[in-house]
SETIRO-696234 format. One record per residue (C-alpha): residue in three letters; x, y, z; residue number from 1. Coordinates in steps of 0.1 Angstrom, whole numbers, plus 5000, padded with zeros to 4 digits. Layout:
N
@residu: ALA; px: X; py: Y; pz: Z; num: NUM
...
//
This chain:
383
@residu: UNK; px: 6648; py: 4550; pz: 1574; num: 1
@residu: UNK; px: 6658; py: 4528; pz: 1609; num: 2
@residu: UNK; px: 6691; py: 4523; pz: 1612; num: 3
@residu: UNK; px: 6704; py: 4513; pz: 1646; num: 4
@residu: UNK; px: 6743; py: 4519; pz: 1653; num: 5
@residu: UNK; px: 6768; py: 4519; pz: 1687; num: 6
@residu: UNK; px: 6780; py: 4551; pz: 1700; num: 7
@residu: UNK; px: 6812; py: 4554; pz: 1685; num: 8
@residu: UNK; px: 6822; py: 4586; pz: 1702; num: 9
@residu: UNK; px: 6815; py: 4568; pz: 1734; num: 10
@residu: UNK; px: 6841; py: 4537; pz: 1727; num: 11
@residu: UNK; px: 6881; py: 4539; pz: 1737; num: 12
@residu: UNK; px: 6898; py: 4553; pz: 1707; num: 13
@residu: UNK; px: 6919; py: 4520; pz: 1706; num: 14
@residu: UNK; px: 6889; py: 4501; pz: 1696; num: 15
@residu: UNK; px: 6873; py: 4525; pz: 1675; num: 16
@residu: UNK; px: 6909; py: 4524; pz: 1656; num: 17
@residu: UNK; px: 6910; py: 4492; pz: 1658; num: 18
@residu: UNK; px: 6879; py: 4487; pz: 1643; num: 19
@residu: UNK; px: 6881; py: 4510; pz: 1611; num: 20
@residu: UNK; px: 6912; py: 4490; pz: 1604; num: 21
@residu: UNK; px: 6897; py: 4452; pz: 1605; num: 22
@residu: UNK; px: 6872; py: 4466; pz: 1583; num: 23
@residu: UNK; px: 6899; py: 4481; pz: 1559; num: 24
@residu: UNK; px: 6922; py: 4450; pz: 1558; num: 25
@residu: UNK; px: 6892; py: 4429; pz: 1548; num: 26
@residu: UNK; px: 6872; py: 4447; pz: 1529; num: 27
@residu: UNK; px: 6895; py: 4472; pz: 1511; num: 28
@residu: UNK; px: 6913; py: 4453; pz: 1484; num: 29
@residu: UNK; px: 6953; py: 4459; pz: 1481; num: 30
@residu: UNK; px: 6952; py: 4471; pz: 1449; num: 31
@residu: UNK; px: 6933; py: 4501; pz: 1451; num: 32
@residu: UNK; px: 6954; py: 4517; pz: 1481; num: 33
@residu: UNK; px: 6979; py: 4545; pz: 1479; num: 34
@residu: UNK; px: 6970; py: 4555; pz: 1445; num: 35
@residu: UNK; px: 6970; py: 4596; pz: 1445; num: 36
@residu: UNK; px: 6939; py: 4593; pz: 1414; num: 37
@residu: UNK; px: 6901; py: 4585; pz: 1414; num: 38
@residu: UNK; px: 6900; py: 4553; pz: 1397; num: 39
@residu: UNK; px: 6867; py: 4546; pz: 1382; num: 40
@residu: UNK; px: 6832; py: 4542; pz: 1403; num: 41
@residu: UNK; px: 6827; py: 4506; pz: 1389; num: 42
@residu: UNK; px: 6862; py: 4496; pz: 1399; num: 43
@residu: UNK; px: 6859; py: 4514; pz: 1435; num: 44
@residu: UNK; px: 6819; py: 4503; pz: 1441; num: 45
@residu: UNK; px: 6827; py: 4469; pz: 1465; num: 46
@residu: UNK; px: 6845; py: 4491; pz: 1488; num: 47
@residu: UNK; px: 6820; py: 4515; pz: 1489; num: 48
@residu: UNK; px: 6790; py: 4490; pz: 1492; num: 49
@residu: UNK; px: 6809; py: 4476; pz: 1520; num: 50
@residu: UNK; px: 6814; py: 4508; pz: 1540; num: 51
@residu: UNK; px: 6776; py: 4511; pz: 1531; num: 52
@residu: UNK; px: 6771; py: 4474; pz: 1550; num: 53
@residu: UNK; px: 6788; py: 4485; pz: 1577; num: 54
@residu: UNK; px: 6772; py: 4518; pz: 1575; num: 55
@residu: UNK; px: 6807; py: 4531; pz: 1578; num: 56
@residu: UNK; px: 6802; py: 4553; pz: 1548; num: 57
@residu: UNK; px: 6790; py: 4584; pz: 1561; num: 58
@residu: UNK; px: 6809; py: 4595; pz: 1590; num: 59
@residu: UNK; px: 6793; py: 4624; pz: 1596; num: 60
@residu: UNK; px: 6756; py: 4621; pz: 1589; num: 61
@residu: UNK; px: 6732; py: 4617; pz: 1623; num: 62
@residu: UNK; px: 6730; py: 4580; pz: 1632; num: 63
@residu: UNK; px: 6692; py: 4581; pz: 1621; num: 64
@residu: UNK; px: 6697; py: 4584; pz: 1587; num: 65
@residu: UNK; px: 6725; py: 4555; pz: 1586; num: 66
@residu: UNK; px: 6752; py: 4579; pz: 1599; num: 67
@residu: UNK; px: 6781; py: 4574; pz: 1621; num: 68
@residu: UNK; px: 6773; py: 4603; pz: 1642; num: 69
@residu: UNK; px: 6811; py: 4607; pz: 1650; num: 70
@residu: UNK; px: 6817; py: 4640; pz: 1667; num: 71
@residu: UNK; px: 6851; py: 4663; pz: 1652; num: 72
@residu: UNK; px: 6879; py: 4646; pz: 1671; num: 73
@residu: UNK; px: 6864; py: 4608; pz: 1659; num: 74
@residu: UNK; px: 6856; py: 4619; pz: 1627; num: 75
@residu: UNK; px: 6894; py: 4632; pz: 1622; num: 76
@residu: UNK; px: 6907; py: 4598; pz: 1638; num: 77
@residu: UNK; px: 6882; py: 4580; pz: 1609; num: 78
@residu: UNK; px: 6898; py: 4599; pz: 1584; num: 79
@residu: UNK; px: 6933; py: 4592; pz: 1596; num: 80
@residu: UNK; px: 6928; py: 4558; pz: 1595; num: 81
@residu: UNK; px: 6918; py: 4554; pz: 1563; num: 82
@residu: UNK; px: 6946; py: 4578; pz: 1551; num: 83
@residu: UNK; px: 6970; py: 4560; pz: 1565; num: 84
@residu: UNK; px: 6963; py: 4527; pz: 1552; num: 85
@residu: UNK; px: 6957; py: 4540; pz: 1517; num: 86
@residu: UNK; px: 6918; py: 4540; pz: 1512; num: 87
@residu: UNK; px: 6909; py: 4549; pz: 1474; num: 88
@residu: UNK; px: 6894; py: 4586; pz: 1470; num: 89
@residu: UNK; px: 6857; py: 4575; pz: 1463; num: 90
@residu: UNK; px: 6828; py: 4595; pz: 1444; num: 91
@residu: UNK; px: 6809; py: 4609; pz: 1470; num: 92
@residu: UNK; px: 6802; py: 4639; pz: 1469; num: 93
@residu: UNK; px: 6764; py: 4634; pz: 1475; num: 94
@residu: UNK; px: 6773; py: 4621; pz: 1505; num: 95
@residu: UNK; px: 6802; py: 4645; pz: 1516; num: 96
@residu: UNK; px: 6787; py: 4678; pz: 1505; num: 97
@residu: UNK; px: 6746; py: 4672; pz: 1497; num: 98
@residu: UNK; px: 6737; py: 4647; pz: 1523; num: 99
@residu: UNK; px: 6739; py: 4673; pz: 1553; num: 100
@residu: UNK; px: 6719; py: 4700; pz: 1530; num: 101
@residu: UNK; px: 6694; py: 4676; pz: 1521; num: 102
@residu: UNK; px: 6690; py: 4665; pz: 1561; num: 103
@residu: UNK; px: 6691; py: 4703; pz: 1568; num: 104
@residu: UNK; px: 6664; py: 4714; pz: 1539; num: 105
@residu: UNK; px: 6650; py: 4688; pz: 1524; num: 106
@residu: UNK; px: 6609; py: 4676; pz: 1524; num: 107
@residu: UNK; px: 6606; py: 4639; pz: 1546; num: 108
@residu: UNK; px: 6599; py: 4628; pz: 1508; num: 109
@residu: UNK; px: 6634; py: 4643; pz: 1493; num: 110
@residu: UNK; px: 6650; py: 4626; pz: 1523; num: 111
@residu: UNK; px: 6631; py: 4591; pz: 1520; num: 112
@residu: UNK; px: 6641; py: 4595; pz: 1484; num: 113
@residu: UNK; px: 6677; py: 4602; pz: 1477; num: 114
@residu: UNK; px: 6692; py: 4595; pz: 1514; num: 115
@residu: UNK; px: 6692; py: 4558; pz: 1513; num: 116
@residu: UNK; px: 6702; py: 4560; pz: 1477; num: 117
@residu: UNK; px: 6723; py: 4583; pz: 1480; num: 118
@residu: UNK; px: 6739; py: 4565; pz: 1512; num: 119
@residu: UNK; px: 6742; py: 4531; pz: 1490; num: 120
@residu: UNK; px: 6761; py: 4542; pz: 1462; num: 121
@residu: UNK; px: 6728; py: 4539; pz: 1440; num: 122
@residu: UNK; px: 6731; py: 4576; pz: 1429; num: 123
@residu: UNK; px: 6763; py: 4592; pz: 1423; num: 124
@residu: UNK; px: 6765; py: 4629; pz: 1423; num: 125
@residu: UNK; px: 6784; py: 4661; pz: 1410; num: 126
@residu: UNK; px: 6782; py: 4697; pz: 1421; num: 127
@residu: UNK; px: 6770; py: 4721; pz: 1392; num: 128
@residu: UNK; px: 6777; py: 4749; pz: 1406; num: 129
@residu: UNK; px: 6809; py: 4765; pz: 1385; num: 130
@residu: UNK; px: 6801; py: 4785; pz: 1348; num: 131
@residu: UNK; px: 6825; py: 4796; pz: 1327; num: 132
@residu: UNK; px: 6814; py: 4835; pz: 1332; num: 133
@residu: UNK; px: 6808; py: 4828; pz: 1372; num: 134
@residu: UNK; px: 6836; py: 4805; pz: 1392; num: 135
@residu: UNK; px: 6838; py: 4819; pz: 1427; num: 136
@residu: UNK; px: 6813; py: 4848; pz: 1418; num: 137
@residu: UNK; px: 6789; py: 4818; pz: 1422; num: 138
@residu: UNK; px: 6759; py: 4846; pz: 1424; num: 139
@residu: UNK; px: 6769; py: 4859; pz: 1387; num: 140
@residu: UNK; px: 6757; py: 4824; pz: 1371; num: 141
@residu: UNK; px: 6734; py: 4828; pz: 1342; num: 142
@residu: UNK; px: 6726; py: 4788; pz: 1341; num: 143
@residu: UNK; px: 6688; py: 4800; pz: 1334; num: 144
@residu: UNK; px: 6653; py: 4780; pz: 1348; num: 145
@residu: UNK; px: 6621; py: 4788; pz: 1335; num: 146
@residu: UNK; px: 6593; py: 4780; pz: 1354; num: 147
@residu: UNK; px: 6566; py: 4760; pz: 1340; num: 148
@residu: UNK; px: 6539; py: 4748; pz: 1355; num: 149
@residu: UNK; px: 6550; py: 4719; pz: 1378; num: 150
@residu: UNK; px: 6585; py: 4717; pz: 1358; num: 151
@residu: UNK; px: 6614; py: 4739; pz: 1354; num: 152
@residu: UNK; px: 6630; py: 4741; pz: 1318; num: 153
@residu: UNK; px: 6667; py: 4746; pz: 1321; num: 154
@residu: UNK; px: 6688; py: 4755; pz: 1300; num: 155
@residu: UNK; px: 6727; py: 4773; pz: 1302; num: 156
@residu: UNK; px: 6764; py: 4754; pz: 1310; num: 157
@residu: UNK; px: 6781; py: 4742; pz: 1339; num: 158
@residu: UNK; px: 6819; py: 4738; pz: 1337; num: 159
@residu: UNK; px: 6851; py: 4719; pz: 1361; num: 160
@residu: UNK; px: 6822; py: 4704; pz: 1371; num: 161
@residu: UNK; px: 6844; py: 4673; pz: 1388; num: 162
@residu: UNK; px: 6830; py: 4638; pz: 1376; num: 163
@residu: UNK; px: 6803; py: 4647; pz: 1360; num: 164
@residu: UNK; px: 6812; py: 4619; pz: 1335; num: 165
@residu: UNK; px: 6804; py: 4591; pz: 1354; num: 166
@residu: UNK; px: 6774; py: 4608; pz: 1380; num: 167
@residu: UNK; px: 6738; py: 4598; pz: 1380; num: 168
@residu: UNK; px: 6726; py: 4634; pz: 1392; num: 169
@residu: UNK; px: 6738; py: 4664; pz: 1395; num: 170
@residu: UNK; px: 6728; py: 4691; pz: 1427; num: 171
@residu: UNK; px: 6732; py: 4726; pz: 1409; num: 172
@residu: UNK; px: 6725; py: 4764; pz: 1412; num: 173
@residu: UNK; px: 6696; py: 4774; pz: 1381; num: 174
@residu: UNK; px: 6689; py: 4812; pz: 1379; num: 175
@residu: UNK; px: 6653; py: 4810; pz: 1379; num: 176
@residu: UNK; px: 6641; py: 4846; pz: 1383; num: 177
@residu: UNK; px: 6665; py: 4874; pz: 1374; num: 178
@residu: UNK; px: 6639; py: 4906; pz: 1385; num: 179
@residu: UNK; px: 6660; py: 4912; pz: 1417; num: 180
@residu: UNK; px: 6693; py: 4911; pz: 1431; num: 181
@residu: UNK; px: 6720; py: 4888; pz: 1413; num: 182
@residu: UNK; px: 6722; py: 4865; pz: 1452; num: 183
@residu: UNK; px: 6680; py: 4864; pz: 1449; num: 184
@residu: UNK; px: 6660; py: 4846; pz: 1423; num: 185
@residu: UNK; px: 6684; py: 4812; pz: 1425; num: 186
@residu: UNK; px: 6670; py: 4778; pz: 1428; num: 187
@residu: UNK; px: 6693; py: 4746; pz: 1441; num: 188
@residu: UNK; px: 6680; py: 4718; pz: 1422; num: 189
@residu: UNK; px: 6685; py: 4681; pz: 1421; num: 190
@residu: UNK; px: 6688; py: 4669; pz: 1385; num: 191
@residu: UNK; px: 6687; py: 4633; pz: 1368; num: 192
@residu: UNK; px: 6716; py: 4633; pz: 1348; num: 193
@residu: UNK; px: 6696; py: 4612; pz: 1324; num: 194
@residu: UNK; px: 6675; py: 4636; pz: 1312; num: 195
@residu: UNK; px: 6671; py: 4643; pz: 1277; num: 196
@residu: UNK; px: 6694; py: 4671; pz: 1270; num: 197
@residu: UNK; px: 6721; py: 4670; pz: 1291; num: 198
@residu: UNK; px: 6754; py: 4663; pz: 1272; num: 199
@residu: UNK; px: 6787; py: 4664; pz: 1295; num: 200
@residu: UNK; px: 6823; py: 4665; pz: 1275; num: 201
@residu: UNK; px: 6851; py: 4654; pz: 1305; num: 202
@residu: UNK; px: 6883; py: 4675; pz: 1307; num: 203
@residu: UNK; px: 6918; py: 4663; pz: 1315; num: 204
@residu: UNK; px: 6933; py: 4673; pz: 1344; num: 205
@residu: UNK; px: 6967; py: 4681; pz: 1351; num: 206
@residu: UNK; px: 6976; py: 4644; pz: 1355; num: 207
@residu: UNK; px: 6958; py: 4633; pz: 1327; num: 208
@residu: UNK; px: 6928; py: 4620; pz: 1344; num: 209
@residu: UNK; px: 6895; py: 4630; pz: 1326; num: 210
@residu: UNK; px: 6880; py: 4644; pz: 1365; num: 211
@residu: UNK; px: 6867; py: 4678; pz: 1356; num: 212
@residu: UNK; px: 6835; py: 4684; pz: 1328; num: 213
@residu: UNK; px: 6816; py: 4714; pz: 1312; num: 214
@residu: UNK; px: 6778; py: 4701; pz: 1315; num: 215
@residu: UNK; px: 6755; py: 4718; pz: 1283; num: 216
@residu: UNK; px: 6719; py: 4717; pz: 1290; num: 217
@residu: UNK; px: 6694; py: 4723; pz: 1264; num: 218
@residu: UNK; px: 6661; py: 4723; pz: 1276; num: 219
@residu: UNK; px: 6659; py: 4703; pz: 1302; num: 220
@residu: UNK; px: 6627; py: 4694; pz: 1316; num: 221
@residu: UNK; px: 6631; py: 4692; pz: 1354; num: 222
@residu: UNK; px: 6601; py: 4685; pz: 1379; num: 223
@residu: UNK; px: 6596; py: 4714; pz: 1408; num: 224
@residu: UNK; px: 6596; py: 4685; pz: 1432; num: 225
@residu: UNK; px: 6637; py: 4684; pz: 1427; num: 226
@residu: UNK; px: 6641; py: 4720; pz: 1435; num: 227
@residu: UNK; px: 6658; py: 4719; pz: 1477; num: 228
@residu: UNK; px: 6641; py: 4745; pz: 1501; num: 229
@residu: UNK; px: 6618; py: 4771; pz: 1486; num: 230
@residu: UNK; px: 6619; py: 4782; pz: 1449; num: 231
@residu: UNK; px: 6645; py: 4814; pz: 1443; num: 232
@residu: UNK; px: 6656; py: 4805; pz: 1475; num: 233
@residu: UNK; px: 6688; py: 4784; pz: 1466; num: 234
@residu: UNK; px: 6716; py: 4812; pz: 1476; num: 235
@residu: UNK; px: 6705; py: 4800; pz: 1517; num: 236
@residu: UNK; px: 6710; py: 4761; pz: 1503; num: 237
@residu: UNK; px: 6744; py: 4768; pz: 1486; num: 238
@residu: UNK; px: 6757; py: 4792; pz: 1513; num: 239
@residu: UNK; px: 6752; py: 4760; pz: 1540; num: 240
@residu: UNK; px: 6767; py: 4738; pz: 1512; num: 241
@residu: UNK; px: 6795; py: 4756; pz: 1509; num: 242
@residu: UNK; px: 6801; py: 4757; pz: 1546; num: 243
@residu: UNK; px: 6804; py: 4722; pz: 1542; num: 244
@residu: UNK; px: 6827; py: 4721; pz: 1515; num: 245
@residu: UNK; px: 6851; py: 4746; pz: 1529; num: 246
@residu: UNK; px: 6854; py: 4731; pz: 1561; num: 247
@residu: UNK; px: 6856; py: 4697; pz: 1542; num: 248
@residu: UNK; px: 6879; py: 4719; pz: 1519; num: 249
@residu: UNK; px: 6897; py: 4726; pz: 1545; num: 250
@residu: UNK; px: 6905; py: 4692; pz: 1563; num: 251
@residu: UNK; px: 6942; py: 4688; pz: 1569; num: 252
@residu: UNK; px: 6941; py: 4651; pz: 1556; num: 253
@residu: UNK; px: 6958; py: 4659; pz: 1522; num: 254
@residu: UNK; px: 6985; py: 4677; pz: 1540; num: 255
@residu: UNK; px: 6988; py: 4651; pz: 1566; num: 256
@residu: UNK; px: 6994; py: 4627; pz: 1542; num: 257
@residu: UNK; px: 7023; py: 4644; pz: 1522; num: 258
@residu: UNK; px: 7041; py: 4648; pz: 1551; num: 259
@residu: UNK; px: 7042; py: 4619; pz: 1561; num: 260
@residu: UNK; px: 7058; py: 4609; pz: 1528; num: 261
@residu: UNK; px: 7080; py: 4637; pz: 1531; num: 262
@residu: UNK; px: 7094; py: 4625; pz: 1565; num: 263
@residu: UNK; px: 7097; py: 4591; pz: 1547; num: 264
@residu: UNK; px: 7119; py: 4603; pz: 1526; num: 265
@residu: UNK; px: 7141; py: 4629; pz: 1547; num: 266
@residu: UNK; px: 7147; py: 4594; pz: 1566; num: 267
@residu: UNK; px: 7154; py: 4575; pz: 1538; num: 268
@residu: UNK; px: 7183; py: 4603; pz: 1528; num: 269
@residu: UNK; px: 7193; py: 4608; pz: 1565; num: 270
@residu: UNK; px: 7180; py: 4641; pz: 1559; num: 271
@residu: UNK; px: 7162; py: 4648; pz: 1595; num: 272
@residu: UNK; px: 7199; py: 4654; pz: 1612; num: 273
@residu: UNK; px: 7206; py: 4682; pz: 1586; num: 274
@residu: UNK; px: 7197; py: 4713; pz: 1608; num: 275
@residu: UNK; px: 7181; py: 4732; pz: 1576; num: 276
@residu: UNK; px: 7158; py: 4704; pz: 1570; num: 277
@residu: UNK; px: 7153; py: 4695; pz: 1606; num: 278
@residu: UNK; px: 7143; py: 4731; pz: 1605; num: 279
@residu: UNK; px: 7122; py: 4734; pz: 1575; num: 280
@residu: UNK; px: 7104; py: 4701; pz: 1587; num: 281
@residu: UNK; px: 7092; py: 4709; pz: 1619; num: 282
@residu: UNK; px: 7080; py: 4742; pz: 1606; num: 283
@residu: UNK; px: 7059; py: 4725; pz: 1582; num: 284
@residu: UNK; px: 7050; py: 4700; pz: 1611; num: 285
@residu: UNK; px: 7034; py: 4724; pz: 1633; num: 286
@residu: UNK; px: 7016; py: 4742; pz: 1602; num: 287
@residu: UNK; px: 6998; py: 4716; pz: 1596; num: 288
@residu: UNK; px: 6991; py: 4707; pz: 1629; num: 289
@residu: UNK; px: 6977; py: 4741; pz: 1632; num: 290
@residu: UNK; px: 6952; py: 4729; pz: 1606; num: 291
@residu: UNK; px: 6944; py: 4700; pz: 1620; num: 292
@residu: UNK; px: 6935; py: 4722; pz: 1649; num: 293
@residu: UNK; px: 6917; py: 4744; pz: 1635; num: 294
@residu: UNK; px: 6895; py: 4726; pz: 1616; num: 295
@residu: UNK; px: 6889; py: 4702; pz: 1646; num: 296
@residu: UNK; px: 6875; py: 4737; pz: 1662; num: 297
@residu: UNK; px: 6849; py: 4747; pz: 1631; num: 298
@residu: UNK; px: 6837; py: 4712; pz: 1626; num: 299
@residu: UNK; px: 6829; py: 4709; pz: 1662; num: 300
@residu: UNK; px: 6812; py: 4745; pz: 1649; num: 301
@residu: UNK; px: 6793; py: 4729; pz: 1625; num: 302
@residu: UNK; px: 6783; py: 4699; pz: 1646; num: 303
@residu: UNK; px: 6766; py: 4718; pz: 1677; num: 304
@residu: UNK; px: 6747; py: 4737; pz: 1648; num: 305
@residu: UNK; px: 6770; py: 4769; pz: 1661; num: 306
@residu: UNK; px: 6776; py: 4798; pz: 1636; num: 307
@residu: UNK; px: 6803; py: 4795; pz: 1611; num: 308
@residu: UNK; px: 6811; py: 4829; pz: 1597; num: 309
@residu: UNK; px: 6836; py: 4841; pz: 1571; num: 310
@residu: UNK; px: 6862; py: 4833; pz: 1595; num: 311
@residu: UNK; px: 6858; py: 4794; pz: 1579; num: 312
@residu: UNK; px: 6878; py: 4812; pz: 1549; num: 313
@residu: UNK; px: 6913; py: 4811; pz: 1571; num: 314
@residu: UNK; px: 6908; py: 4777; pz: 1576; num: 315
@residu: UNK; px: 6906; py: 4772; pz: 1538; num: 316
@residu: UNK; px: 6935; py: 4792; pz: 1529; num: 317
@residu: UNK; px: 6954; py: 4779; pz: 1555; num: 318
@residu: UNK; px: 6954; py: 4744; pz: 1548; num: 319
@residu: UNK; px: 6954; py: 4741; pz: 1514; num: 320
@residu: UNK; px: 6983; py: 4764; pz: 1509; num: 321
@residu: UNK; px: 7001; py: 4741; pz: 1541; num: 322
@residu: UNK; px: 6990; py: 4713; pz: 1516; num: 323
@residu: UNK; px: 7009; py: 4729; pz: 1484; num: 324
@residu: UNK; px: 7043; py: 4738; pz: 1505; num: 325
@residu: UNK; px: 7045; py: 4705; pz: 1518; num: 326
@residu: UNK; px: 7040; py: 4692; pz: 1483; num: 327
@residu: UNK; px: 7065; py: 4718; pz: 1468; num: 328
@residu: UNK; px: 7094; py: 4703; pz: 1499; num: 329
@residu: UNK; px: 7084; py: 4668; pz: 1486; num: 330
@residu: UNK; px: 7096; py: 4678; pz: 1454; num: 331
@residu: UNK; px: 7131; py: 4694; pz: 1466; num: 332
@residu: UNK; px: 7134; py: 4664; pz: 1482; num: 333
@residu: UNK; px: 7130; py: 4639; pz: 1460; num: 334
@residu: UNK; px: 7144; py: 4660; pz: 1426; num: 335
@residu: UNK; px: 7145; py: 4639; pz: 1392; num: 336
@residu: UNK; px: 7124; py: 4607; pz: 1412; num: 337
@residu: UNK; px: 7092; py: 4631; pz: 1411; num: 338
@residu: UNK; px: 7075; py: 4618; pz: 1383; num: 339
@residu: UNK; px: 7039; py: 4607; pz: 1375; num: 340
@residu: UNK; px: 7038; py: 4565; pz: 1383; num: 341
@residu: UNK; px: 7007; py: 4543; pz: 1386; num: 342
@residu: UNK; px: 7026; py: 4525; pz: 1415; num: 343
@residu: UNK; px: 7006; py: 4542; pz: 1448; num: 344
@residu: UNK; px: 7028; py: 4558; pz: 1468; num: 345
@residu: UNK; px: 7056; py: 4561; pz: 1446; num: 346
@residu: UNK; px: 7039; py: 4590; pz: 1429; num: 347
@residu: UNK; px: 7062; py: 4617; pz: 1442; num: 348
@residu: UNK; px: 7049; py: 4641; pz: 1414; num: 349
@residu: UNK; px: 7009; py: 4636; pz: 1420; num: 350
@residu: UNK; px: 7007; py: 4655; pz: 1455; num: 351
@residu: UNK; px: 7019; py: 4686; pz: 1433; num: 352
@residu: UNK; px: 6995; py: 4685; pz: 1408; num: 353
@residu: UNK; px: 6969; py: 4677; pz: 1434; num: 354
@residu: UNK; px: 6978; py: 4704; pz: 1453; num: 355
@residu: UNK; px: 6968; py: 4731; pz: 1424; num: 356
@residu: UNK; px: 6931; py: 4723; pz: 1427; num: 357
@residu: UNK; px: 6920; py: 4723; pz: 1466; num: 358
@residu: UNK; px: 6932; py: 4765; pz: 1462; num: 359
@residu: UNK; px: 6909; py: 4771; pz: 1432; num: 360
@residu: UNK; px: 6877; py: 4752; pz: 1439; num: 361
@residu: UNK; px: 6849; py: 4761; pz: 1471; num: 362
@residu: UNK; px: 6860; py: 4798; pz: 1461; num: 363
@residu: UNK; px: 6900; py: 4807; pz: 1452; num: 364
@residu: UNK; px: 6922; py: 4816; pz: 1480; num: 365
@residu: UNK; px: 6924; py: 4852; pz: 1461; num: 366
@residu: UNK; px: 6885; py: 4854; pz: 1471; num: 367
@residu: UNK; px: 6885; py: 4842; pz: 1504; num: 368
@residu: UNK; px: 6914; py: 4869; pz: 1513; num: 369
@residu: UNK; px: 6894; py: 4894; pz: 1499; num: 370
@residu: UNK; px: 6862; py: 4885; pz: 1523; num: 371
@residu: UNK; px: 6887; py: 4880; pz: 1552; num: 372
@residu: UNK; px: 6897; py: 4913; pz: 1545; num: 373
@residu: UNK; px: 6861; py: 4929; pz: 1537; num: 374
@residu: UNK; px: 6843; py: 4912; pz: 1565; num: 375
@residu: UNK; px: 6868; py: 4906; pz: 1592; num: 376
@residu: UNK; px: 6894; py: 4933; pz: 1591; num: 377
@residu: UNK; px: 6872; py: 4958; pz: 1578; num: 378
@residu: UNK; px: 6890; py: 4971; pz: 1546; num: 379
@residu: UNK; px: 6871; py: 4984; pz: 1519; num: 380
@residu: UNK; px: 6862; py: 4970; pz: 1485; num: 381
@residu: UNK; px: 6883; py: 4976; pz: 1457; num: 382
@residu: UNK; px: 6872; py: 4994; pz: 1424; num: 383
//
């Protein structure tokens, strides 16, 4: 792959701004913005096609393989923007959370193969990581993977595996030795989801919205080839995965965006001169600016290939319990108006239910203050 790009990080921010939002007023059509659910990948695919043209679509990727290349602060300003003007939550996952493993792990022909593809909107991917007997115990899964000859034969469940419904492949932990320890003998594998034997039953969500799906496999023939890094070796993949996720897990955008409806309306009810909510507002104003922060700091981590340790789980439990108080205010706020409406914005009630998730998936808050307290503080693990 050639692709040839400016250097965005170089640019004034003005124009870089200013930029991101020509291409959102004309390509991005009205009626998809401000609505708090995933509409459908058919319905959202000419937006993402024409971040692909623009090669807009993958912020943070290295300009060589069609990336950006934007560095934390610009890659935060990109995400503003397109907050702000209401840009529709897109199925991208491969490009979000597998693209960087695959660039980190993958064989030139894995890359040559599902990179572009990957990049325009071709494939369409879901994490299979989640069982029902191993959720943030991810080294427990029992998925099993027997090798034979060039293929592996899988078979086992996945479950909350999110869009599974609609994906073209699936990247997934397969137990495919279980001689050692339960964190050895893992493979990360990238799986067709056309393959015979693969049935996926979706599963409402809060709101109603069919996003989550257990994944049944029975025997699944998958080619070696698709297996990322070394065979029994997936635990290094997913650990570098998940650093990823959590820091993308992490990004203050969510909050960011709840507040600012919860200043619109404290404005709207003349609410900012009362000194409790003047109070209670800027509180929850410097919070999540103190996310922002902070993930600004490990994604610049992540970036100069610098060492994220546990400590990426404070960033994870910080914003994504900022996101549910500010979310829990909105609802105080607003009182009977919070209800579930298709009309964007106006969907007072969505930010709560939305909220839920972010604290259970990429590990639950409960786990990550265990490792903090394991790992960092040096407690010792309960019985």
């Amino acid at each position: 792959m050639t692709y040839s790009a400016p250097d965005w990080n170089e640019i004034p921010e003005a124009e870089f701004r200013a930029t991101i939002r020509e291409c959102i007023e004309n390509e991005c059509p009205a009626e998809l913005r401000y609505h708090p659910y995933r509409f459908p990948p058919e319905v959202t695919m000419p937006w993402y096609k024409a971040l692909h043209r623009r090669n807009f679509i993958a912020p943070g990727w290295p300009v060589e393989y069609g990336g950006m290349g934007l560095n934390p602060s610009r890659h935060l300003i990109f995400i503003e923007e397109m907050e702000a003007m209401g840009t529709p939550w897109l199925h991208d996952a491969g490009v979000r959370n597998l693209g960087p493993a695959i660039i980190a792990w993958g064989t030139e022909e894995q890359k040559a193969y599902y990179l572009p593809r990957m990049h325009a909107g071709e494939h369409i991917w879901c994490q299979g990581y989640s069982e029902p007997s191993a959720g943030s115990d991810l080294a427990s899964l029992q998925c099993d993977g027997r090798l034979d000859g060039d293929n592996v034969i899988i078979n086992g469940q996945k479950i909350w595996t999110t869009s599974a419904h609609v994906a073209t492949h699936m990247f997934g932990l397969i137990r495919t030795d279980r001689s050692g320890k339960k964190q050895e003998g893992i493979s990360f594998m990238l799986i067709d989801m056309s393959l015979p034997g693969i049935t996926v039953r979706p599963i409402a969500n809060l709101g109603g919205h069919p996003d989550f799906c257990e994944v049944f496999f029975d025997n699944v023939v998958v080619p070696q080839s698709c297996i990322l890094g070394e065979v029994n070796q997936g635990w290094k993949v997913a650990r570098s995965l998940l650093g990823f996720e959590r820091i993308w897990a992490g990004s203050p955008r969510r909050a960011m965006k709840v507040l600012r409806q919860l200043r619109r309306e404290l404005e709207t009810q003349g609410l900012l001169d009362d000194p409790l909510w003047a109070d209670r507002f800027a509180k929850a104003s410097f919070d999540a600016l103190d996310a922002q922060d902070m993930y600004t700091q490990f994604a610049d981590l992540v970036r100069t290939d610098g060492k994220v340790g546990v400590e990426i789980s404070a960033l994870k439990i910080w914003s994504t319990s900022i996101f549910q108080n500010l979310s829990e205010m909105l609802l105080e706020v607003t009182g009977s108006r919070s209800t579930l409406s298709t009309s964007g914005e106006d969907d007072l009630l969505a930010p709560y239910y939305e909220s839920r998730a972010p604290t259970i998936f990429a590990g639950t808050n409960e786990v990550h203050l265990n490792i903090l307290a394991r790992s960092v503080l040096g407690l010792a693990k309960s019985e």
